[in-house]
C-alpha positions as CSV (number, residue, x, y, z in Angstrom):
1,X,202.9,133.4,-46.5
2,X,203.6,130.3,-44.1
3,X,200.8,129.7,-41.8
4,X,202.7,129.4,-38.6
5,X,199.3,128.4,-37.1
6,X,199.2,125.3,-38.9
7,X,202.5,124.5,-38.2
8,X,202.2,124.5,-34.6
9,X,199.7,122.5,-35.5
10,X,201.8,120.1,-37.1
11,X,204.4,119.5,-34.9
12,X,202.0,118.9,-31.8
13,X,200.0,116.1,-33.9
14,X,203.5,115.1,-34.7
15,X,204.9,115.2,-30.9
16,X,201.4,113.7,-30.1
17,X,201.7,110.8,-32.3
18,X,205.3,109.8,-31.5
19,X,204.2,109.4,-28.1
20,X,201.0,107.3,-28.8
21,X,202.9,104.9,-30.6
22,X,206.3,104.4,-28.4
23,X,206.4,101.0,-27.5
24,X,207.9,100.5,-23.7
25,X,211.2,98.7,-22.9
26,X,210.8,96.3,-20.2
27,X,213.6,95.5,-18.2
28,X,213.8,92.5,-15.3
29,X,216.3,93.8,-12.4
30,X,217.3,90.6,-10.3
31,X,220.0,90.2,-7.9
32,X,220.4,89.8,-3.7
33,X,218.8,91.7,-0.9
34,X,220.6,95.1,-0.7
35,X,222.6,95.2,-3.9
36,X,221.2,98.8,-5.0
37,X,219.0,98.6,-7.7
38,X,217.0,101.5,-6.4
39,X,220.0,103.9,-6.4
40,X,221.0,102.9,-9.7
41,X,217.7,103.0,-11.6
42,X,217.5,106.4,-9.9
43,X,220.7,107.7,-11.9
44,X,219.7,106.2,-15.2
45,X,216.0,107.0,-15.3
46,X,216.0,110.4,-13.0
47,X,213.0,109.2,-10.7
48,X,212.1,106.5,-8.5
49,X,209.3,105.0,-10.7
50,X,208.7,102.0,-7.6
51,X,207.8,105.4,-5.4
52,X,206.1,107.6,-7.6
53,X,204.9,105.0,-10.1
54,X,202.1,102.6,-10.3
55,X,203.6,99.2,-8.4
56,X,201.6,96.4,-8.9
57,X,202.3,92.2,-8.4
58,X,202.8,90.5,-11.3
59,X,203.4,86.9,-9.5
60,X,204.2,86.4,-5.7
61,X,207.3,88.3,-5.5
62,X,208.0,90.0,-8.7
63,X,206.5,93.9,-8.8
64,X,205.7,95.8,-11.9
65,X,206.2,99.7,-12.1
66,X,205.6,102.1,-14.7
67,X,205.5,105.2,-14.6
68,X,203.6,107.5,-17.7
69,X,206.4,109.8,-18.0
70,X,209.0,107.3,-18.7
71,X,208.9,104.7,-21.9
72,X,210.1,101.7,-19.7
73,X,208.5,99.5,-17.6
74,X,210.5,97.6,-15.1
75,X,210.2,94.4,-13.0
76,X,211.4,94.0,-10.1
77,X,212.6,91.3,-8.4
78,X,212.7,90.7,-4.2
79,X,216.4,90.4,-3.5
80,X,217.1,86.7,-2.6
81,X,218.9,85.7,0.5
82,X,221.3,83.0,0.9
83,X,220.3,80.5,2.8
84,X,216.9,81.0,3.4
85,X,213.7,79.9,1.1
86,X,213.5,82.5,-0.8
87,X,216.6,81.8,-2.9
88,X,215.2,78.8,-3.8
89,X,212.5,80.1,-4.7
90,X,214.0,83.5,-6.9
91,X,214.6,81.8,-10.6
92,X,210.9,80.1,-9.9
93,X,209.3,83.1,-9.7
94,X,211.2,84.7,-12.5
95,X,210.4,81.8,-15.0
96,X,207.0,82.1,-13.9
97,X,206.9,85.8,-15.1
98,X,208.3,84.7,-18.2
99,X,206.2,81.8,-19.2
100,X,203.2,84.4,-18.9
101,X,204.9,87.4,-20.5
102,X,204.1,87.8,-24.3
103,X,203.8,90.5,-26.3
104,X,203.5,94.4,-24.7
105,X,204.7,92.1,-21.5
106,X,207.8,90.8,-23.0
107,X,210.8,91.1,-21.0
108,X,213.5,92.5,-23.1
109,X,216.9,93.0,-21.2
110,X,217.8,91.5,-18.0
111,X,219.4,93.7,-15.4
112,X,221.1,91.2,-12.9
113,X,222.9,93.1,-9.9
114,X,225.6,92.1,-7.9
115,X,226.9,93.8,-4.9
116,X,230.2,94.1,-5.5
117,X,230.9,95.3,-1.3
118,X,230.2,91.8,-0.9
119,X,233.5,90.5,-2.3
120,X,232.4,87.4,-3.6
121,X,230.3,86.1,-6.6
122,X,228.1,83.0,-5.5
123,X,227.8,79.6,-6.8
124,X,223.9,80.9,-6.7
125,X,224.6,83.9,-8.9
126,X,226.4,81.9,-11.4
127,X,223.3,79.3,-11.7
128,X,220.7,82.3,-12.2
129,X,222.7,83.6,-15.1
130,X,223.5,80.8,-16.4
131,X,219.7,79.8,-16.5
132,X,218.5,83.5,-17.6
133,X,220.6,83.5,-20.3
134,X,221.0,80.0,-21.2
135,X,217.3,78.3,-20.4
136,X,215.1,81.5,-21.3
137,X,217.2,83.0,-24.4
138,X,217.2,86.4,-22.6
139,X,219.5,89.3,-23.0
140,X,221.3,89.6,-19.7
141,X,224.4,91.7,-18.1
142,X,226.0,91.8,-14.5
143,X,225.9,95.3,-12.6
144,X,228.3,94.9,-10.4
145,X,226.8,97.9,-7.7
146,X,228.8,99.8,-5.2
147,X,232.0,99.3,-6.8
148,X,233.0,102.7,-5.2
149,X,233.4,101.0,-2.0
150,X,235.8,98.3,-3.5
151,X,239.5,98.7,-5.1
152,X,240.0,97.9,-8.6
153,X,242.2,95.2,-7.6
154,X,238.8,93.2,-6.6
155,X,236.4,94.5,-9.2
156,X,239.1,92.9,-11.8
157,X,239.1,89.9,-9.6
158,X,235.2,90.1,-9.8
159,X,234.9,90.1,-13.3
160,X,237.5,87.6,-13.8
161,X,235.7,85.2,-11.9
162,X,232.9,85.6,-13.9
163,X,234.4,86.0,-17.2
164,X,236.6,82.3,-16.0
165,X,233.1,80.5,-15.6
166,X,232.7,78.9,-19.4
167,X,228.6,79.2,-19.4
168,X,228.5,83.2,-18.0
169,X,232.3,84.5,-19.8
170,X,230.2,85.9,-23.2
171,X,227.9,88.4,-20.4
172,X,229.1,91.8,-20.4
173,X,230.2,93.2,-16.9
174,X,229.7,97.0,-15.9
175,X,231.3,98.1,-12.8
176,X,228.6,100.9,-11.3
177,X,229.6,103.6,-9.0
178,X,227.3,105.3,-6.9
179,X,228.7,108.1,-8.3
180,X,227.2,110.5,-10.4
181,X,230.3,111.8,-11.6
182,X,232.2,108.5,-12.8
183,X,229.2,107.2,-15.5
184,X,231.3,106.0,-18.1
185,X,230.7,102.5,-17.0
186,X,227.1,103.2,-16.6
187,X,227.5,104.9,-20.4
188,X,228.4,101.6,-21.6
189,X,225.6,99.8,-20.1
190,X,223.5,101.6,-21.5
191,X,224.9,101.0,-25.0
192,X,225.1,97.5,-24.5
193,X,221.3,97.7,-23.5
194,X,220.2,100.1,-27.1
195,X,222.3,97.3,-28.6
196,X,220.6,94.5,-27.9
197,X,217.3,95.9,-28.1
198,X,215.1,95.7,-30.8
199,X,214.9,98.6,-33.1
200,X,211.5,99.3,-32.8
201,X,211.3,99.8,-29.1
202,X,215.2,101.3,-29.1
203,X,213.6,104.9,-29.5
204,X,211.4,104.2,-26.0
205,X,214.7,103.3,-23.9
206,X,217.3,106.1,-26.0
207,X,214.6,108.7,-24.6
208,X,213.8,107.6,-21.2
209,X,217.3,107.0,-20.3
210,X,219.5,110.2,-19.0
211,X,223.1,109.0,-18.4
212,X,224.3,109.3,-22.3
213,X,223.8,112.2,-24.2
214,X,225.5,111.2,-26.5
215,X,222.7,108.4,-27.7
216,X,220.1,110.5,-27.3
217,X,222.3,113.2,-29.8
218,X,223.1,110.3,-32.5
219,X,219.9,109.1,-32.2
220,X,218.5,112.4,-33.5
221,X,221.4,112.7,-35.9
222,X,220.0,109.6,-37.7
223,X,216.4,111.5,-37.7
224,X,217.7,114.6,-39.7
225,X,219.5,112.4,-41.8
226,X,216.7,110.5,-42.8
227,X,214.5,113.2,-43.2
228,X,217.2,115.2,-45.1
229,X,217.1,112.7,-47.4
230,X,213.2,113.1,-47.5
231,X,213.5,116.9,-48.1
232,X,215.8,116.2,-51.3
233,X,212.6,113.9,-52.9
234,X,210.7,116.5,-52.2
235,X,212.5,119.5,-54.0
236,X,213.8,117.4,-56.8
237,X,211.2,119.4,-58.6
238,X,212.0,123.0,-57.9
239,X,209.1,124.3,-55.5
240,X,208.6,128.3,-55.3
241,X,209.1,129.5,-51.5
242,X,205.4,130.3,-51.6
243,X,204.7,126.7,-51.6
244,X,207.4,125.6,-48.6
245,X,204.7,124.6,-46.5
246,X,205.0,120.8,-48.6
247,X,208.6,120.7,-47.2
248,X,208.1,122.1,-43.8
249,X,205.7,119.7,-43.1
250,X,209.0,117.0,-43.8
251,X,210.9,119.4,-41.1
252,X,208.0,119.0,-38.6
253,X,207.9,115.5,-38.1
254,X,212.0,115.5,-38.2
255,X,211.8,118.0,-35.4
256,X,208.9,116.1,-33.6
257,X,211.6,113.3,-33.0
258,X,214.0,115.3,-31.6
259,X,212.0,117.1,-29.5
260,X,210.8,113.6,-28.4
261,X,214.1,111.5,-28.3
262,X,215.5,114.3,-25.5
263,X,212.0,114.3,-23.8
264,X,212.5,117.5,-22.4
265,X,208.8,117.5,-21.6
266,X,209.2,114.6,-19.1
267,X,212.2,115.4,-16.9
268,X,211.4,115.2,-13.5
269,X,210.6,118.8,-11.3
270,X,211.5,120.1,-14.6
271,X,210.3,123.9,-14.3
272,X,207.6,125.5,-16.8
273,X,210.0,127.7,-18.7
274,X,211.9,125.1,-19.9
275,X,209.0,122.5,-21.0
276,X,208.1,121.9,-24.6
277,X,205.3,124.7,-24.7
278,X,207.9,127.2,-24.3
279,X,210.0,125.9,-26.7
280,X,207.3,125.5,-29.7
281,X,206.7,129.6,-28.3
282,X,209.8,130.1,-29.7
283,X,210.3,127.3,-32.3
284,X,207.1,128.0,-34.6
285,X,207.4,131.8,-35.4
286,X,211.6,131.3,-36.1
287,X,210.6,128.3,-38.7
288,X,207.8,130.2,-40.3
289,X,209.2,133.5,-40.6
290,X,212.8,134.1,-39.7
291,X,215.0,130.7,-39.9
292,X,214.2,129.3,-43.4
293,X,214.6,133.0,-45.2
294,X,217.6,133.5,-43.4
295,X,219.1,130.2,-44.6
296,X,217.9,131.1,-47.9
297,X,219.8,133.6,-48.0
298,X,222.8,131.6,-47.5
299,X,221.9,130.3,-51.5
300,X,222.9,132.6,-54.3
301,X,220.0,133.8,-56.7
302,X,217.6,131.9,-54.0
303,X,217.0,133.2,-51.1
304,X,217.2,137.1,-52.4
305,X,213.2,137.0,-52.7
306,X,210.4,135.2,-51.4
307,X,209.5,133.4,-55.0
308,X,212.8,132.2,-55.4
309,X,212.8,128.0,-56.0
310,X,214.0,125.9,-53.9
311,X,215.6,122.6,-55.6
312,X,216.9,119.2,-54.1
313,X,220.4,120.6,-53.1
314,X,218.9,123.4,-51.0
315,X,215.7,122.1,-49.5
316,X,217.9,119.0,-48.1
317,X,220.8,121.2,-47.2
318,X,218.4,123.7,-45.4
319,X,216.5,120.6,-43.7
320,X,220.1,119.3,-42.4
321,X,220.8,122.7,-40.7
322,X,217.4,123.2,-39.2
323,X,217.8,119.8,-37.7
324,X,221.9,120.0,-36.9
325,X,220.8,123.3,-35.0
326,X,217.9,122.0,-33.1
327,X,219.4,119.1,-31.9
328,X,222.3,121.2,-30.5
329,X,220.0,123.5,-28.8
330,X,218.1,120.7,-27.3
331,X,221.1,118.8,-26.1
332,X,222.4,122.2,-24.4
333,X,219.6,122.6,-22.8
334,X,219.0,119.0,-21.9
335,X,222.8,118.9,-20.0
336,X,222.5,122.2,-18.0
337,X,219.1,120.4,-16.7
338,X,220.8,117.4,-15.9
339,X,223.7,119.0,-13.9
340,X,221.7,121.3,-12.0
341,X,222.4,124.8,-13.8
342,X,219.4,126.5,-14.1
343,X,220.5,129.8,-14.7
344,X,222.2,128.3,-18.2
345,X,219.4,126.0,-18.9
346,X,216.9,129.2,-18.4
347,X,218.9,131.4,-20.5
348,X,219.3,129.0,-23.3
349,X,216.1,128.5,-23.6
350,X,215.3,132.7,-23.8
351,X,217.7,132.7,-26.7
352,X,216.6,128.9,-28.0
353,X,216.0,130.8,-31.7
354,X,219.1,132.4,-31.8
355,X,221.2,129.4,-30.7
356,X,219.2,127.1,-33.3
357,X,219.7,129.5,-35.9
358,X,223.6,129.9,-35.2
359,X,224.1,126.7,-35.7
360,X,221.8,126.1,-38.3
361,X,223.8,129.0,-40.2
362,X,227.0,126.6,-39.6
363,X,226.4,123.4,-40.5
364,X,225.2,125.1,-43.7
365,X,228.1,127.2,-44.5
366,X,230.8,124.6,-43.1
367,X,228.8,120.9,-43.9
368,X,227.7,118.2,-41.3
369,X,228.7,118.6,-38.1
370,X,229.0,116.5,-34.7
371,X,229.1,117.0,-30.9
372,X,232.9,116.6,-30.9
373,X,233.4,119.2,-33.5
374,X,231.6,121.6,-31.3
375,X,233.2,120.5,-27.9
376,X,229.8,119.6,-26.7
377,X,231.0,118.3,-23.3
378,X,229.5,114.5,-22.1
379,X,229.2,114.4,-18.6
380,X,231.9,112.5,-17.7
381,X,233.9,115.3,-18.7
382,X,232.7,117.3,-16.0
């Protein structure tokens, strides 16, 4: 008999330790007075972290705010304004920050914005990113803001002017709407941003982030596949069903990371019913007593009785399904949050078992799966 105790057990020290050891993504925003940093931040991250986060100075007019919710820390910049001292003084204050930056203070990515409203790039915005990228080696792109406001006749002329300049033409250039309901420019950002980070802090900025689903779903895709592989290792010897534990312990820390890389737990205002305590409510008793012997059952001459023996074929096949099916349910859930539907998000939830088992039950019988072969709808598509 599974000890569902001890698996609840499990996946919280599991959920626990993930979040312990998630290293934050620290991202420098730069750019003019005005150029909407704070709107944009807002759509990527869900919350203003300056407001409801910790702000404190880091040199004379650099801020840092973190927030403990999110797995990002960000530095912001005081816009500069032409003409007067302070733009004189912007890339001083920014080398400053980096010459004393080291370690859990490193600045990874450089967010430099440029209102786009403004029609024009300066002769000063070309010298900043030429010395951000050029002088300190960092990872920089241009966010063209408020490009709603603009026709695409001058955002082309935008980018072409900076793309004509021979020391800023290799920076990517993402044209951001204030929008919510044109992100596929904002989409891109952020995969230039996972790209350029390091692996080991990639996890941190995939979960924090809430523009593409669709990174936080291949991130957990590369999870179950890992531990998939894990789960066949461990039934190369045939194990009795009796002794499942040894492999669900394998399926706990795979769904600890998916759990995590959605971070349903941390969404802002997001309501009790939907949080991750509800979810193990559900999750635990359907892994310990209903989801595994219903796959089983799935296995001819295995799953017909409780001693039957589970070899490296099954145990990594039912591992794959458990995970396929979780991280479907999670991204349901995760999108009816983020466009405002409650009543789906809420209902989902009430029947979380059923749709993890579903789908579990398919990627069994019909192989591996993805989002497009279910039609899971991005955003965008909305």
């Amino acid at each position: 008999m599974i000890d569902t105790d001890k698996l609840e057990e499990k996946l919280n020290a599991e959920y626990k330790d993930l979040q312990e050891q998630t290293h934050k993504v620290n991202i420098l925003l730069a750019g003019g007075t005005g150029v909407g940093k704070s709107s944009f931040i807002n759509m990527v991250f869900g919350e203003s972290i300056a407001e409801t986060g910790t702000g404190k100075p880091v040199t004379e007019e650099i801020q840092k705010f973190e927030d403990e919710n999110l797995s990002v820390v960000l530095y912001d910049s005081v816009g500069y304004e032409i003409g007067r001292d302070k733009e004189a003084k912007f890339f001083r204050e920014i080398e400053q920050l980096y010459e004393q930056s080291n370690g859990a203070d490193e600045i990874h990515i450089v967010w430099y914005f440029i209102n786009a409203a403004s029609h024009r790039i300066t002769d000063f915005d070309l010298e900043q990113l030429r010395k951000l990228k050029g002088k300190l080696k960092l990872e920089v792109c241009v966010a063209l803001s408020k490009t709603d406001l603009v026709s695409d006749e001058d955002i082309a002329k935008l980018k072409g002017f900076i793309k004509e300049n021979q020391e800023t033409k290799s920076l990517p250039v993402f044209s951001l709407s204030t929008s919510s309901l044109e992100i596929s420019e904002h989409e891109k950002l952020i995969q230039w941003s996972e790209g350029v980070l390091p692996e080991r802090i990639r996890h941190a900025f995939t979960r924090s982030q809430r523009i593409s689903l669709d990174s936080k779903w291949k991130a957990a895709q590369t999870y179950i596949t890992g531990h998939t592989s894990g789960a066949a290792l461990i039934g190369w010897s045939p194990i009795s069903f009796s002794d499942a534990p040894i492999l669900l312990a394998n399926q706990m820390a795979m769904l600890a990371k998916i759990l995590h890389i959605y971070g349903l737990d941390s969404l802002q205002n997001l309501a009790k019913e939907v949080g991750l305590a509800a979810i193990l409510k559900q999750l635990i008793p359907m892994l310990g007593k209903s989801l595994v012997g219903n796959l089983l059952k799935l296995f001819p001459g295995v799953g017909t009785f409780w001693g039957g023996l589970i070899n490296a074929g099954v145990a990594a096949s039912i591992t794959y399904a458990i995970g396929f099916g979780m991280n479907y349910a999670c991204y349901r859930i995760y999108k009816s949050i983020l466009d405002g539907d409650w009543p789906t998000a809420k209902k989902d939830l009430e029947n979380f078992s059923e749709i993890v088992t579903t789908y579990a039950k398919e990627a069994l019988q019909n192989g591996k799966k993805t989002a497009e072969d279910y039609k899971i709808p991005n955003r965008k598509d909305n």
